[in-house]
Structures are given as C-alpha cells and as structure tokens.
VOLUM-687216 format. One line per 10 residues: number of its first residue (from 1); their letters; for each residue x, y, z of C-alpha. Coordinates in Angstrom, 2 decimals. Layout:
BEGIN
NUM) a) X:Y:Z; ...;
REM end
This chain:
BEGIN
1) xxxxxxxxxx) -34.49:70.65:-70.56; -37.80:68.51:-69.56; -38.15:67.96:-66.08; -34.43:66.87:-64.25; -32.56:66.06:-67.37; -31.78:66.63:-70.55; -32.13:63.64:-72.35; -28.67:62.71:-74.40; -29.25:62.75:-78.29; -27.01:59.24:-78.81;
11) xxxxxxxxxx) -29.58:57.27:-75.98; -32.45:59.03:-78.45; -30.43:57.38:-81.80; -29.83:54.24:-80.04; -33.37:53.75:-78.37; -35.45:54.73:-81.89; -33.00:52.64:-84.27; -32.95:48.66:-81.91; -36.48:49.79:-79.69; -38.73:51.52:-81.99;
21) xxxxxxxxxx) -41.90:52.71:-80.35; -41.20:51.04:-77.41; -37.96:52.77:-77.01; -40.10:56.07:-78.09; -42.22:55.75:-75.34; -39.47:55.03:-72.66; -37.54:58.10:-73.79; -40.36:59.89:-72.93; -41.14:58.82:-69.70; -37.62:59.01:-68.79;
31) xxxxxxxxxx) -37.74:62.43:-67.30; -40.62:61.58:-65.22; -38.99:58.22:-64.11; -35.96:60.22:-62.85; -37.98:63.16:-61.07; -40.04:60.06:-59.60; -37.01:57.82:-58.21; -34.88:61.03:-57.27; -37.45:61.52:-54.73; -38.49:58.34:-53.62;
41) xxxxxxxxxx) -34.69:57.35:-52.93; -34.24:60.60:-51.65; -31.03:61.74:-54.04; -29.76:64.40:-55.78; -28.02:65.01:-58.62; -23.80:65.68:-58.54; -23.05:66.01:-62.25; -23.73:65.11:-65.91; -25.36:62.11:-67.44; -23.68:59.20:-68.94;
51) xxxxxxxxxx) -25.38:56.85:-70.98; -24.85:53.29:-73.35; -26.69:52.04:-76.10; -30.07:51.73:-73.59; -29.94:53.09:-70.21; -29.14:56.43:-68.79; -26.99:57.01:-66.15; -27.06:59.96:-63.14; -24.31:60.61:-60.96; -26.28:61.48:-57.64;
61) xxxxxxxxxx) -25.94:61.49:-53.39; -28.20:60.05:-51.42; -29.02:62.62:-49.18; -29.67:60.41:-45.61; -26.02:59.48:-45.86; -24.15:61.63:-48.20; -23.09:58.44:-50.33; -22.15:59.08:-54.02; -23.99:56.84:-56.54; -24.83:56.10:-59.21;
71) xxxxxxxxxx) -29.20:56.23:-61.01; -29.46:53.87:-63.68; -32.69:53.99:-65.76; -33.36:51.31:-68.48; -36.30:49.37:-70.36; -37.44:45.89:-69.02; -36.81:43.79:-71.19; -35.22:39.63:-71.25; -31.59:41.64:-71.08; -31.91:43.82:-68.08;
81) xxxxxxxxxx) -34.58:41.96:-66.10; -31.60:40.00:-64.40; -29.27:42.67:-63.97; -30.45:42.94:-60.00; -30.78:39.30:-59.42; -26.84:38.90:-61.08; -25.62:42.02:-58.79; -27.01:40.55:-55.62; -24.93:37.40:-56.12; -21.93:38.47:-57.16;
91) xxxxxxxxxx) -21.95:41.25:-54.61; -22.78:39.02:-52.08; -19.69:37.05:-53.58; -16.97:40.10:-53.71; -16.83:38.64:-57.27; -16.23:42.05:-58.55; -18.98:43.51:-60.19; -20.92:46.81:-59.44; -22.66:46.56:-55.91; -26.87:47.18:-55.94;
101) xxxxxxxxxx) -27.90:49.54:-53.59; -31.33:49.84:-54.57; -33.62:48.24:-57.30; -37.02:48.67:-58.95; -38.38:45.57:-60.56; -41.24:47.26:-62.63; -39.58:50.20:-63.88; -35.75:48.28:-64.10; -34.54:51.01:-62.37; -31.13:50.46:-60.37;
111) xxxxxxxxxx) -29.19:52.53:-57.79; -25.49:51.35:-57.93; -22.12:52.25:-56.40; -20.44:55.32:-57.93; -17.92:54.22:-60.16; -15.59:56.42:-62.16; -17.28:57.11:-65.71; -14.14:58.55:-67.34; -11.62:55.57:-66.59; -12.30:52.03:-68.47;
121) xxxxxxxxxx) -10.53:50.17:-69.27; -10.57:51.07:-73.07; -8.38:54.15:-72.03; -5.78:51.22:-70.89; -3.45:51.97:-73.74; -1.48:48.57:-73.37; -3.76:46.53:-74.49; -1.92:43.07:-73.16; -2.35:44.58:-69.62; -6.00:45.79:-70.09;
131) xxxxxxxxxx) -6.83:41.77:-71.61; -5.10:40.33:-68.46; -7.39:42.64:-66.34; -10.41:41.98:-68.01; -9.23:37.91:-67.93; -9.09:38.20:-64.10; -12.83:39.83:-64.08; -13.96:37.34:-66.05; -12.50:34.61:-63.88; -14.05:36.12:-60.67;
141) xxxxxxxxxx) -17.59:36.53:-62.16; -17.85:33.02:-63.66; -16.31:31.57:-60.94; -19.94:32.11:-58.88; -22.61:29.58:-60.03; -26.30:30.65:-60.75; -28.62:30.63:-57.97; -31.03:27.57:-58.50; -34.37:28.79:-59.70; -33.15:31.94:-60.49;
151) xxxxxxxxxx) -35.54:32.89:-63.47; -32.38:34.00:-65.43; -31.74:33.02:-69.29; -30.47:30.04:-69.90; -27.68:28.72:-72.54; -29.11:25.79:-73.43; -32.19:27.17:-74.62; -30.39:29.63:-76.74; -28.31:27.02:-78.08; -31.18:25.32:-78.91;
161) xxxxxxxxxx) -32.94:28.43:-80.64; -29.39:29.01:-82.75; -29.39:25.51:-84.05; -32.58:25.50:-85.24; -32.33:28.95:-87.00; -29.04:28.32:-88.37; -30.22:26.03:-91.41; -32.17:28.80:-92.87; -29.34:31.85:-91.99; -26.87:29.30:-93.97;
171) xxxxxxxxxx) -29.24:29.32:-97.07; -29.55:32.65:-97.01; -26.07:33.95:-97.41; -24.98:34.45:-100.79; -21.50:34.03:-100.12; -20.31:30.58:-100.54; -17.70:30.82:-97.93; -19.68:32.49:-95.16; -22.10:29.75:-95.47; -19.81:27.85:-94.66;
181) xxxxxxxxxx) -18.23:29.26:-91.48; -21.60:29.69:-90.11; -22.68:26.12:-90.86; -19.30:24.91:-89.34; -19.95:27.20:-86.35; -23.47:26.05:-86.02; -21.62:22.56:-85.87; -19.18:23.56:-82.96; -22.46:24.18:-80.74; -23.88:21.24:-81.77;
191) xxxxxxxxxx) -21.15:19.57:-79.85; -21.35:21.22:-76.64; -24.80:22.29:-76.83; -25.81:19.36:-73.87; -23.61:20.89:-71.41; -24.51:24.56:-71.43; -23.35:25.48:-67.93; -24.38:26.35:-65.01; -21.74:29.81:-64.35; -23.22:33.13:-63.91;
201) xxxxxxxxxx) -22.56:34.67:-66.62; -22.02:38.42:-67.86; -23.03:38.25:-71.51; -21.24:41.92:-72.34; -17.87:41.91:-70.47; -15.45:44.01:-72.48; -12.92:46.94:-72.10; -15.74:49.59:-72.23; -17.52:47.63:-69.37; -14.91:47.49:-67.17;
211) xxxxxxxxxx) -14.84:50.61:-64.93; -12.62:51.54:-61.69; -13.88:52.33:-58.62; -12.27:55.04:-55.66; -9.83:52.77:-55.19; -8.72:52.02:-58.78; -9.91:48.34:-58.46; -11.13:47.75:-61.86; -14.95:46.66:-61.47; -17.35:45.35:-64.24;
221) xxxxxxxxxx) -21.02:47.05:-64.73; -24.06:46.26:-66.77; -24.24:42.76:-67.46; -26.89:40.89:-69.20; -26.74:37.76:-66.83; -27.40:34.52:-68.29; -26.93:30.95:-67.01; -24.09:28.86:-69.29; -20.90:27.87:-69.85; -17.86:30.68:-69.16;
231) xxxxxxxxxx) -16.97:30.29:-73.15; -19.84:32.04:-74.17; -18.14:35.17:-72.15; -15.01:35.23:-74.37; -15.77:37.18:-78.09; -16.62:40.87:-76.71; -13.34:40.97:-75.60; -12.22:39.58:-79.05; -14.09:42.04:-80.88; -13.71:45.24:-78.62;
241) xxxxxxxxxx) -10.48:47.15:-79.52; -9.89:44.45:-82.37; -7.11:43.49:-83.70; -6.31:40.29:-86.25; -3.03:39.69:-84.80; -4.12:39.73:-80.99; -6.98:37.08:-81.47; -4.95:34.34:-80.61; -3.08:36.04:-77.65; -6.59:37.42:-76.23;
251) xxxxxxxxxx) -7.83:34.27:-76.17; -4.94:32.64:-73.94; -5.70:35.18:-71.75; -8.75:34.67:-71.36; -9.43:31.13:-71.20; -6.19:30.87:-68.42; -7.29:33.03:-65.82; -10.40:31.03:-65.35; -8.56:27.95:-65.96; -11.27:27.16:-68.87;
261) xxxxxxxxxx) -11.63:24.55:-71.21; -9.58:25.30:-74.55; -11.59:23.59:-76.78; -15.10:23.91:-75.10; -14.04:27.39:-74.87; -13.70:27.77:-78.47; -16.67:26.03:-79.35; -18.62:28.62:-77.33; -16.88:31.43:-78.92; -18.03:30.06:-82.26;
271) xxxxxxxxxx) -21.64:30.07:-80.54; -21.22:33.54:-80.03; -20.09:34.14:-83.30; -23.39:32.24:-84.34; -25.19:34.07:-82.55; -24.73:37.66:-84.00; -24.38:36.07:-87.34; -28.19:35.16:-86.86; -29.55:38.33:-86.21; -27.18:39.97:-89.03;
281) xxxxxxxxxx) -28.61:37.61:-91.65; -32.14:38.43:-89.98; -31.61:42.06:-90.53; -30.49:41.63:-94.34; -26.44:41.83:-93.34; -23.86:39.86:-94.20; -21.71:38.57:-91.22; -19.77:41.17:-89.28; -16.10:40.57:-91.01; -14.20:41.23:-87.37;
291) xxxxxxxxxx) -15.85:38.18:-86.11; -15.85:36.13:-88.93; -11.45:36.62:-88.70; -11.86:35.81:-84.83; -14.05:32.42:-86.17; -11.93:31.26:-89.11; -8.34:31.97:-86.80; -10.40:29.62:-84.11; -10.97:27.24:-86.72; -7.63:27.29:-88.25;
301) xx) -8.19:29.06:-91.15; -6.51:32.43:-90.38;
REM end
C-alpha cells in the first residue's frame, strides 16, 4: 500500500495502454490526491475500491453528517471536464443520474451519492427488461436540454471532424466492403449533420453504467456529457451485452421511450458507428465486427 490505497492493477493496465505518460503520472499522484481530498472533505473510507477504465472510485462517510458516498478521482481531460456541469443539471432536474455532492475543477475530482457497486444493470439477466430500463434512463436524461453557454462538447463539431476524416479512414481499409459501410455511414451524418441537437447528452449510457441506488431505483453514473441529438446515445446499448438477433428489438426500445426520431435516430447511430470506426482505422484496426452487424442490420443489410 502507498499512502490510503492500494492502487487496482486493471486502472494501472487501462491508464498506461489509452493515457501513456500522462496516465503514468496521474497514477502516481493518485494516492496523494485521495489522502489530500479525504481530508479536505472531511471523509473516511467504508470499504474497497472500485474502478473503470479511468477513474477510481472510494466508498467513504463524510464525517460532519455520517452520509455514505461515494470519492471519484479521474484525469481532466475533454471527457470528464463536464461530468460536474452535466450532474448539476440533471440533478437539479430529478432526471436520474448520480447526484454531485462535491466537485474539484482542477483535479476532476467528484464526491457523489453512494450507489450500490455490485448491482448494474448487466447482472439484469433478462435482458428485454434491463433494455426497457436503460430506454427509460435514456429518455429522462435527454429529455433535459443543455444549459446555454455551457462550455460542453458539441455534436456538430464532431460531426464535422468525422466527415472530414472519413475520406481518408475509407481509403485506408483494405476491405472492399468495410469501405463501404463506413463511406455509407459517413453519408448518413452527412444528412443530419446541420441539426446536431441541443439534448444533454450522456455519451456512455449502457448496462454497466446503470447502477441502483438504496432504494433500487436504477440510476446512471459517469457520463461524458456532450451537447447533440438523443441518437447519438443509442449504440452502447447496442454493443454492451451484444447480441445479432436483439439489434433490432434494442433499438425499438430505445428510440420509443424517448419518443425519438426513427430515422434521425438511425442516422446518429451510424455516426456513432463512424465514430469508433475512425479511431480503429487510426490505430491500424479494422472496424470492430459487433458494430459493423449493428450498422449493416440499420442499413438493411443484415
């Protein structure tokens, strides 16, 4: 142990392989960061760690009141900066989402409502009922437009970004027929891509973020807010827990609840597609075959 914590070997995988020196240098100030905020919030600890792909998680009371919550410590970066400015509204909107007790702009550092760790809804095992809870989240949280001026990401300037890149991503592949599907998803955006929304949106809302709270209400956490159109909120719930022969099922679901858009829905989803397509062909990948079936069954082709 350094410090208060032991620091999880999968956040030290995670951090080193998508954050490099940066995410390096954050692991090691991360015992530090907790002794520091510990004290300054005046909590203690009340049991293990959890932790995701970039943040690390404390269970901990605040001493002043005996509340249980929750110490989230994460990286700055064009992701997380929002997360506070997202909680705030939707808390302030009983939209359903994590409530902010506490924040630390420099550092990123949160302190949130105690949630159960154990129970999302990935342990659901009918996944038909876990969909339609996850559809009604997603209707509540994009159901509360972005403050104006909020300083949050927007979608129509990573629309704008996708189009231009996806020429040369197109070229790139070898394979004639994922060419195409990205080209023809590149050309669904291009269709919608002047009426990018003005919903707060989640960015990451699937089964695994979905957690319940004391009560068993199911409540989402750690969103990567962004300003757009509720389509673009639709493929991690595609892809998480996938399944070819649910695709078209899911996506009822979840373009009912919130009483979306069929086809502009779609034409997001394809964005989304797009979008991790990019960044696979940037890294030397061919496109992730899971959401190339969700694309071609959106398209018709399945």
């Amino acid at each position: 142990m350094v410090g208060v914590i032991d620091i999880p070997e999968g956040l030290i995988a995670t951090q080193s392989k998508y954050n490099g020196a940066a995410g390096r240098a954050f692991l090691a100030a991360l015992p530090g960061r907790a002794a520091e905020f510990l004290e300054r919030w005046g909590l203690r600890r009340d049991g293990g760690a959890f932790h995701g792909v970039c943040a690390l998680v404390l269970p901990v009371v605040r001493v002043s009141d005996g509340r249980r919550a929750a110490l989230k410590l994460q990286p700055v970066d064009e992701e997380t900066a929002g997360e506070p400015v997202a909680l705030r509204v939707w808390g302030e909107a009983g939209a359903g989402a994590v409530g902010l007790l506490d924040h630390d702009a420099a550092t990123g550092t949160l302190l949130l409502e105690r949630l159960d760790g154990h129970r999302s809804l990935e342990a659901v095992a009918d996944v038909r009922e876990a969909t339609g809870i996850l559809a009604g989240l997603l209707a509540r949280l994009t159901s509360v437009p972005a403050p104006p001026d909020c300083g949050l990401r927007g979608l129509g300037d990573l629309a704008e970004r996708m189009l231009a890149a996806a020429p040369g991503a197109v070229a790139e592949l070898a394979d004639a027929a994922e060419a195409r599907l990205l080209a023809d998803c590149a050309a669904a955006v291009r269709e919608v891509a002047g009426e990018p929304g003005d919903r707060l949106l989640h960015w990451d809302l699937h089964y695994g973020n979905a957690l319940a709270d004391g009560a068993g209400r199911w409540v989402a956490i750690d969103p990567k807010p962004l300003v757009g159109d509720p389509g673009f909120e639709l493929l991690p719930a595609l892809v998480n827990r996938f399944d070819p022969a649910a695709v078209g099922w899911r996506f009822d679901l979840l373009t009912g609840a919130p009483g979306l858009d069929r086809e502009r829905a779609l034409a997001w989803t394809l964005g989304r597609v797009l979008q991790n397509a990019l960044w696979d062909v940037a890294d030397g990948r061919r496109l992730d075959p899971n959401q190339a079936e969700i694309a071609r069954q959106l398209l018709g082709r399945g």
